[in-house]
Structure formats: C-alpha cells, structure tokens
C-alpha atoms as one frame of an Amber mdcrd trajectory, in Angstrom:
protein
  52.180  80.177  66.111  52.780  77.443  63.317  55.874  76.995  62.015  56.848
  77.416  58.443  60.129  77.350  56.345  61.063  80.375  55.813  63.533  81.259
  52.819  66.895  83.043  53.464  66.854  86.689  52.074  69.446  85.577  49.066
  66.617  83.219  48.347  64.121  85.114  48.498  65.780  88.050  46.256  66.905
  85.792  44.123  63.595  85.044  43.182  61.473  87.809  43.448  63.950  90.268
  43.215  62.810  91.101  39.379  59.488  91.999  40.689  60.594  95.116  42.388
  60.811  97.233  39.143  60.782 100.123  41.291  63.572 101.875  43.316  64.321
 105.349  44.782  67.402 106.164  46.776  67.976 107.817  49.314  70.973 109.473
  51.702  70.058 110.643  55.005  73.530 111.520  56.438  76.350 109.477  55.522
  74.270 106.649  55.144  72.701 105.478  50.878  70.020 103.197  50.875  67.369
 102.213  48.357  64.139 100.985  48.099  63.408  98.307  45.267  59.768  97.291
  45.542  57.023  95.523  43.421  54.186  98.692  44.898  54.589 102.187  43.479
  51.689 102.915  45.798  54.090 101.772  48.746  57.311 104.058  47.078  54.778
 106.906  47.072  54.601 106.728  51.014  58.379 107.040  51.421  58.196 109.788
  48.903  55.809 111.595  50.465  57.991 111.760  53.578  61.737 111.933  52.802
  61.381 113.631  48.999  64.201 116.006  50.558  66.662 113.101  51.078  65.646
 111.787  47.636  69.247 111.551  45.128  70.159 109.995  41.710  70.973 106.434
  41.914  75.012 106.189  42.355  77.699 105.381  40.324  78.690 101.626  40.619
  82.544 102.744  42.355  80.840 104.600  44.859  80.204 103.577  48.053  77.591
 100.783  48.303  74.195 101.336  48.990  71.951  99.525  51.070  68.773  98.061
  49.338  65.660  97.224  51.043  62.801  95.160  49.263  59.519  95.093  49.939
  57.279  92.628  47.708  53.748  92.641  48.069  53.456  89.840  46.036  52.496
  86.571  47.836  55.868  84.966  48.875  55.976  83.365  52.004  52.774  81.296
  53.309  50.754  83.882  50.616  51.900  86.561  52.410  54.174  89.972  51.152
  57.465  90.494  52.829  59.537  92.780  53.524  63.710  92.299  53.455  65.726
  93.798  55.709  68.762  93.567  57.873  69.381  90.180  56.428  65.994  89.162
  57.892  62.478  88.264  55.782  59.823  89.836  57.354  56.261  88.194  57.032
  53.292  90.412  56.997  50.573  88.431  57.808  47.874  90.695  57.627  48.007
  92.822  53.958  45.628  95.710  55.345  49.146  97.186  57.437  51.501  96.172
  54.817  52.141  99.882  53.758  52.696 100.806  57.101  54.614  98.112  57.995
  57.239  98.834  55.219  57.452 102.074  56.172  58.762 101.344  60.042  60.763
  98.729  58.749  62.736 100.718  56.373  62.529 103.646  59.095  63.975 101.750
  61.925  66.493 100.158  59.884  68.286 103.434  58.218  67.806 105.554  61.792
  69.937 102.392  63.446  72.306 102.746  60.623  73.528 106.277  61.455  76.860
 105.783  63.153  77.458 109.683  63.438  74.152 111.321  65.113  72.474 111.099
  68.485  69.017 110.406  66.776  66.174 111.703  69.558  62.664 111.046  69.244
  61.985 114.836  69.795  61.222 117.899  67.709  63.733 120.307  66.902  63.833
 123.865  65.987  66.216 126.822  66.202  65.574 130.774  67.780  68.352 133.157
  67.024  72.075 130.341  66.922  70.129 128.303  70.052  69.245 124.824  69.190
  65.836 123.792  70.618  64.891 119.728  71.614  61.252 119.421  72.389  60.824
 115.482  73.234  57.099 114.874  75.111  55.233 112.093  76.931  52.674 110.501
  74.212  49.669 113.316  73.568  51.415 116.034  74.965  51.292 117.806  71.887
  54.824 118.017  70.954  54.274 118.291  67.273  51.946 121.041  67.481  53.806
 122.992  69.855  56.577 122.252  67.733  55.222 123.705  64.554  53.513 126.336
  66.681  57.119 127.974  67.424  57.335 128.554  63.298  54.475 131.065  63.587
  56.997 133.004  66.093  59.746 132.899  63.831  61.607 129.459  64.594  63.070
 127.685  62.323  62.460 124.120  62.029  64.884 121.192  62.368  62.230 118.353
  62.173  58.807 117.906  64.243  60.000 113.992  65.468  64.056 113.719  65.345
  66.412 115.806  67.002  69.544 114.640  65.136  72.850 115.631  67.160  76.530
 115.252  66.255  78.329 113.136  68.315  81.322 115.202  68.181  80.273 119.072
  67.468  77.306 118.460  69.688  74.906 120.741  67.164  71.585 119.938  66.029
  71.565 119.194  62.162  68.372 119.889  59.982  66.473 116.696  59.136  63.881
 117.617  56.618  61.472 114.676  56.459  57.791 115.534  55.816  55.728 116.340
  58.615  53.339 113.739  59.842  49.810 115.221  61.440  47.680 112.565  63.017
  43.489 113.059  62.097  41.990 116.246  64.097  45.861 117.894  65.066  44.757
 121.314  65.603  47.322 123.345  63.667  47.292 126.694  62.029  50.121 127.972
  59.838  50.217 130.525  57.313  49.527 129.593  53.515  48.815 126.371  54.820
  45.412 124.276  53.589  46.028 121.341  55.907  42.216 120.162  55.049  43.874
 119.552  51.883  46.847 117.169  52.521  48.142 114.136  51.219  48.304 110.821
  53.552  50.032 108.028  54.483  48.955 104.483  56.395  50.001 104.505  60.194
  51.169 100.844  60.988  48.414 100.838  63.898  45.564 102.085  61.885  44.249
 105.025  60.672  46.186 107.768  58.500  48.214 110.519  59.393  48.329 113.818
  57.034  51.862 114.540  55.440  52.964 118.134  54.749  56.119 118.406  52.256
  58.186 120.863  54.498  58.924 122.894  50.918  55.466 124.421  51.201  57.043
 125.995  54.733  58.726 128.702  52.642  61.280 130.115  54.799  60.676 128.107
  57.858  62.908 125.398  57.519  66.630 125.611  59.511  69.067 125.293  57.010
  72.789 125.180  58.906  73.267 123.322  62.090  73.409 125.241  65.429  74.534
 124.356  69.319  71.801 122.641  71.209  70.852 124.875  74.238  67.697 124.184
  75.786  65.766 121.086  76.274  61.736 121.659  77.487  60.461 117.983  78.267
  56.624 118.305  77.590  54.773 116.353  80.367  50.486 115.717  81.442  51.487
 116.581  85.170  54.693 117.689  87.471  53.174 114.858  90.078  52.829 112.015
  87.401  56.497 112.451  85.680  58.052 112.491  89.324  56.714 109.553  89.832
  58.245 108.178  86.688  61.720 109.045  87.586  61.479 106.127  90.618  63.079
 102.981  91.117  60.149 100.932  89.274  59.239 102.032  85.670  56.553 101.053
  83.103  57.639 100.563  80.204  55.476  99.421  76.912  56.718  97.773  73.750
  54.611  97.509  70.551  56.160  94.785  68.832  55.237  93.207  65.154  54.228
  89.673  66.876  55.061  87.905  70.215  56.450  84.598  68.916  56.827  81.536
  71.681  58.982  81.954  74.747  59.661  85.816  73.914  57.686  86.739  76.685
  59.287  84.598  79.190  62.885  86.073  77.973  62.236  88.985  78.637  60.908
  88.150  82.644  64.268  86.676  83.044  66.054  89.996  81.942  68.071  91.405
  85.418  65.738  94.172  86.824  62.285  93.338  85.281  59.759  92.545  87.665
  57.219  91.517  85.188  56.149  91.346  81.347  52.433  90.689  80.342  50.332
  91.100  77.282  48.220  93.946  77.685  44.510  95.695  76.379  42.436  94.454
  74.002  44.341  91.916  71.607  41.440  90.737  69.830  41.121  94.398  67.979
  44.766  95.908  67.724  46.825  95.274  64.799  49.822  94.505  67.582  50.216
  93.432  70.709  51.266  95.502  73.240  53.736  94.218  76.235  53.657  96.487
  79.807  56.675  95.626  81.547  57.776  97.216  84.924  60.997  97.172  85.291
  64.167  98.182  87.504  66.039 100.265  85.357  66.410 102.364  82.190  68.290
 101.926  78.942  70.367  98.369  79.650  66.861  96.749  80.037  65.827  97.963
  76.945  68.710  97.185  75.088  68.318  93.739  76.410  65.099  93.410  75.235
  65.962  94.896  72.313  68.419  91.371  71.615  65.479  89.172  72.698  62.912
  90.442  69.956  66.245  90.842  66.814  66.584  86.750  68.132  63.142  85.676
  67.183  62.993  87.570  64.163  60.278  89.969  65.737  60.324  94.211  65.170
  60.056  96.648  67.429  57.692  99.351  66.268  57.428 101.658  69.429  58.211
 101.751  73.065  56.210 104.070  75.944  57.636 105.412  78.909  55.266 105.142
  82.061  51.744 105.610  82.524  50.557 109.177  82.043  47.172 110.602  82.281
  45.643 112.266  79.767  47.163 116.157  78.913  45.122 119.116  79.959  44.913
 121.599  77.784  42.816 124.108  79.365  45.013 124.457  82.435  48.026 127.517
  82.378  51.565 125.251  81.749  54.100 125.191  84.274  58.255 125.577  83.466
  60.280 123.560  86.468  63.815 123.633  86.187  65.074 120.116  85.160  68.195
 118.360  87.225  70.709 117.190  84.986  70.469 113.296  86.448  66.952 113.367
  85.086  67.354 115.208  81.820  69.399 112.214  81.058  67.234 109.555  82.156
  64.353 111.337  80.122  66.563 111.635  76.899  68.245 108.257  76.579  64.231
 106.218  76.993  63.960 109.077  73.892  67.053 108.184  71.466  67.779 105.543
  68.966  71.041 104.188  70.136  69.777 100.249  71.100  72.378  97.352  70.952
  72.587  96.908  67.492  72.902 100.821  66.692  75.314 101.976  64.375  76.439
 104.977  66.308  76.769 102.529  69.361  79.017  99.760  67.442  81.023 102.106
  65.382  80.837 105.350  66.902  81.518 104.426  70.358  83.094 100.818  69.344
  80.088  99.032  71.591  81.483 101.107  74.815  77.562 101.801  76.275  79.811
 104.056  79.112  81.481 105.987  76.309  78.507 106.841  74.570  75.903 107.775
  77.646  79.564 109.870  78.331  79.281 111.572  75.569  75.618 112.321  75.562
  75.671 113.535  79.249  78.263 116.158  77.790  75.953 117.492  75.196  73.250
 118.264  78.105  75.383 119.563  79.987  75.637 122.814  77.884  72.363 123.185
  77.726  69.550 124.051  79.974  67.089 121.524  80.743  63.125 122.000  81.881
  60.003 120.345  83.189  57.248 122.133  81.087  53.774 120.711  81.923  51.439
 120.854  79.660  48.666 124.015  79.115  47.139 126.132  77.092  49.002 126.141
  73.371  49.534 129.793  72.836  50.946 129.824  76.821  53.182 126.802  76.243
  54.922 128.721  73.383  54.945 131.816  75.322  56.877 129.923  78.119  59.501
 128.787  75.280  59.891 131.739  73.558  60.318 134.102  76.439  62.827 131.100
  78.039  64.739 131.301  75.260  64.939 134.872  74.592  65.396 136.145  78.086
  69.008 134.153  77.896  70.536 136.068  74.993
C-alpha cells in the first residue's frame, strides 16, 4: 500500500469544514453527537435509522457535543473522508462511501457509551421480563425477534440489547429496523415491499422500517433482564465452539503492512490469514484461531486503532448453515458459557467508554459486573427450527415462569 501524507483532522476541518453545510444531532443516552457533512443523501441514511434519537442542536453552555464529518468531496489522494476519533479516514473506493460513514459514526458513538452494556442482540420485553436474543450469523435473530411482536412483545431493539451497568435493566433503544433483501417477515399494517433503504458497507441494501409505524409495539420503560435464548445452527457445532481453540473472523476496512503479523504475535493466537475471495469483496476478511476469548480481541482491537484501520465486524466460529425446516431444540445454558457467548457479543473493546470510565480500565471489574447481570437471569441453548416453533419455545419459556 503506497504511502501518502495524510492531513491531521484540525487540518483537514479546517479546510473543508465549510463544505459540510449539513448537520443533525443526535443523543443516544448520555452521549450528543452530530453529524456535519457535505451529502444530504448520506444524512438521509442516519435519518432513516436513528430519527428517534434525533434533538435540536444545543445551546452553546451545554455540554459539548461530539461532531463527526464526513466529506465526500475529494480530499485526500481524490478520495472522501470521513473524521472521526481524531483519525481521517480514507475511503478509497466511493461506491461504499455511504456505508462506510454509517459504521464509522456507528462504532464510534456505541464505544462512547460509558453507562450501558451494549450487546449485539435483540431485545424485547413479555409481561416486566426483559428478553436478550443474541444469534450465530443467519440464525434468524431479527426475524424471530420481530416475530415475538405478533405475540404481544414489546420491542427494545432488533440488534442492541442496551443494559445498565448498575440497575442491570434493559433500556429501549429505538433505532430503525434494518431487514436484509428476502427477510421473510410478516407484521400487521406492515407493507415491507414498500420500504425505504439504506447501503450495507459490504454490498447490497438492507430495508429500514421507522419503528413509529409499529404502533404500540415499541417498549417504552426499562425492565429487569431475565432470560437469555442464544440462537444457534446446531447443539453439536456451538459445543464445539465453546473449546480451547476458537475461530474467530474480523472484517476490517483495509489490512495495512505488518498488521497481519501483529496480530500472530498476540499471546494465544495460533494463526491469522487472509481469507475467501479478495479479488471480489469490498473487505478483507482475517480467520484467526485463537486461544482465548475477549483479551485477544481487545488486543487486536489496539493493533488495527494503531494503523489507523476500522473494524467493521467480527464472527464467532464456523457454523453451518441454519435449518429451518427441522423442530428447534431449548438446552439449558451453564452460566460459564452464557458468559463466554455474551462478552464475543458486546461492545466493551479496549478503548470503550464504559470500560475506561465506567469500570476505570479494570477488564476484572467489568466482566464482574456483567457475570452479575446473568446471573439473575436464565440462560438457554435454542437451536434453530421452524419460525412459528422457535417463538413458541420463547413464549411458553417465558410464560411458564411467572
């Protein structure tokens, strides 16, 4: 990769700063941010998915606000940037510039929440119980998630499961719902044919539904979190996850040089290759198998923030593919594992706000505290099944403990 001079961010708002002639704000918890941009087609995306977090821009003694911008004018090397986190962020490649934005922002306010256990997980609420429903990728968990609304659930949110660090409830986070092309999902006074979209940073579009037009539907008080149903392909392949080797992927924004031989020096990974066809995907993809669970990841967390590189996803393990014409299966969950399972799930890396300020960069006091919210709830092993079975399972699960 050939090197360039890349501006500062002071520079680079110095200068191109008056582009961005538009700006919404935002609060999503305690934390303000805005975003100042040059693209009202690229505002329209973050519109379109956190319009319920949307607030008038605030006084000038009030607290201050983070500000994101994202210029899709040519600035560096002809390309659009975006700034954030005190970094400039090339985008090389203009077709995934919208989606690009929109993880960069994403990951950079969720890391900035000092007061939430943020879990990649959908979230809904049955008569006071808080519900978590994290699954393996393609297990369905947004659909079963939004499925549970037909039963009368309330929803929290279809991808975070936002819980207090210190009342251990689950707190309503009302971003839009995001439907990936040919989600098979039926809800009343719903026309999901007829949906607005937004650009998916690896391709394609997902449909967004503003959670307004779920009249009703939407939790609107916090409530204790009580039951946790992990949605996985197979009982024998998630076993095998929870061994002493793991696999774990990372979809990074570029592999710069010597990243890659970082992270094979990391204490308890075996190995770290560039996987798949690279020639096609917007991203690489790195498989690593690795020794242990969240320190390695927080480690390699440090290596990509040190060469200026994002990371857009990570992937537990190796799963087959889901079937969904089997009947599910509910396994009690051991309390050792629920944990392993939900800390791969939550955003609580190295540079986290909830891990610096809430837990004052302790990693002990925080997987403390987060091993005391599970244990007040009860934890399953639901493999994947038939959809209308699956949300029998939860339902009677649930209801059966009142």
């Amino acid at each position: 990769m050939s090197q360039i001079d890349v501006p500062s961010p002071e520079q680079v708002i110095k200068k191109f700063g008056k582009l961005c002639k538009h700006k919404e704000y935002y609060r999503v918890f305690e934390f303000q941010f805005c975003v100042s941009s040059d693209s009202p087609t690229v505002l329209s995306y973050f519109r379109k998915m956190y319009s319920h977090f949307i607030i008038e821009a605030p006084e000038a003694a009030e607290e201050p606000v983070e500000t994101y911008y994202v210029i899709e004018a040519p600035v560096v090397d002809g390309c659009p940037v975006v700034v954030a986190d005190g970094k400039v962020n090339i985008v090389r490649n203009r077709d995934i510039f919208p989606g690009f934005s929109y993880m960069t922002v994403f990951n950079s306010f969720i890391a900035s929440l000092k007061n939430h256990f943020l879990i990649h997980s959908g979230a809904v609420e049955y008569k006071g119980n808080g519900i978590i429903i994290p699954g393996a990728a393609r297990c369905g968990k947004t659909t079963v998630t939004l499925s549970l609304i037909g039963r009368g659930f309330s929803l929290f949110s279809d991808e975070i499961a936002a819980i207090h660090q210190h009342d251990h409830m689950v707190y309503p986070f009302p971003r839009g719902l995001g439907m990936r092309e040919g989600a098979e999902i039926k809800l009343d006074g719903v026309d999901f044919s007829n949906l607005d979209t937004i650009p998916m940073i690896g391709g394609g579009v997902k449909k967004v539904l503003d959670i307004g037009e779920l009249s009703g539907a939407m939790a609107s008080t916090p409530c204790p979190a009580k039951f946790i149903f992990f949605l996985t392909p197979s009982a024998e392949e998630d076993a095998s996850q929870f061994s002493m080797a793991n696999v774990l992927y990372l979809i990074p924004s570029e592999i710069s040089d010597g990243m890659l031989a970082e992270m094979r020096e990391v204490d308890g990974v075996e190995s770290a290759e560039v996987t798949g066809d690279t020639s096609e995907a917007k991203f690489p993809i790195i498989r690593l198998r690795v020794q242990s669970g969240y320190p390695v990841l927080a480690r390699l967390e440090d290596i990509c923030y040190a060469h200026n590189v994002l990371i857009f996803d990570t992937v537990k393990g190796e799963h087959g593919k889901p079937d969904f014409n089997r009947p599910p299966q509910l396994i009690p969950m051991p309390y050792s594992r629920a944990m392993f399972e939900l800390l791969t799930r939550a955003r609580c890396g190295a540079r986290s706000a909830i891990l610096r300020k809430g837990f004052g960069g302790s990693v002990t006091k925080m997987y403390l505290a987060l091993a005391e919210v599970i244990r007040k709830t009860k934890c399953y092993e639901l493999v994947v099944g038939r959809l209308d079975e699956m949300v029998d399972i939860i339902e009677e699960t649930v209801s059966k403990s009142q």
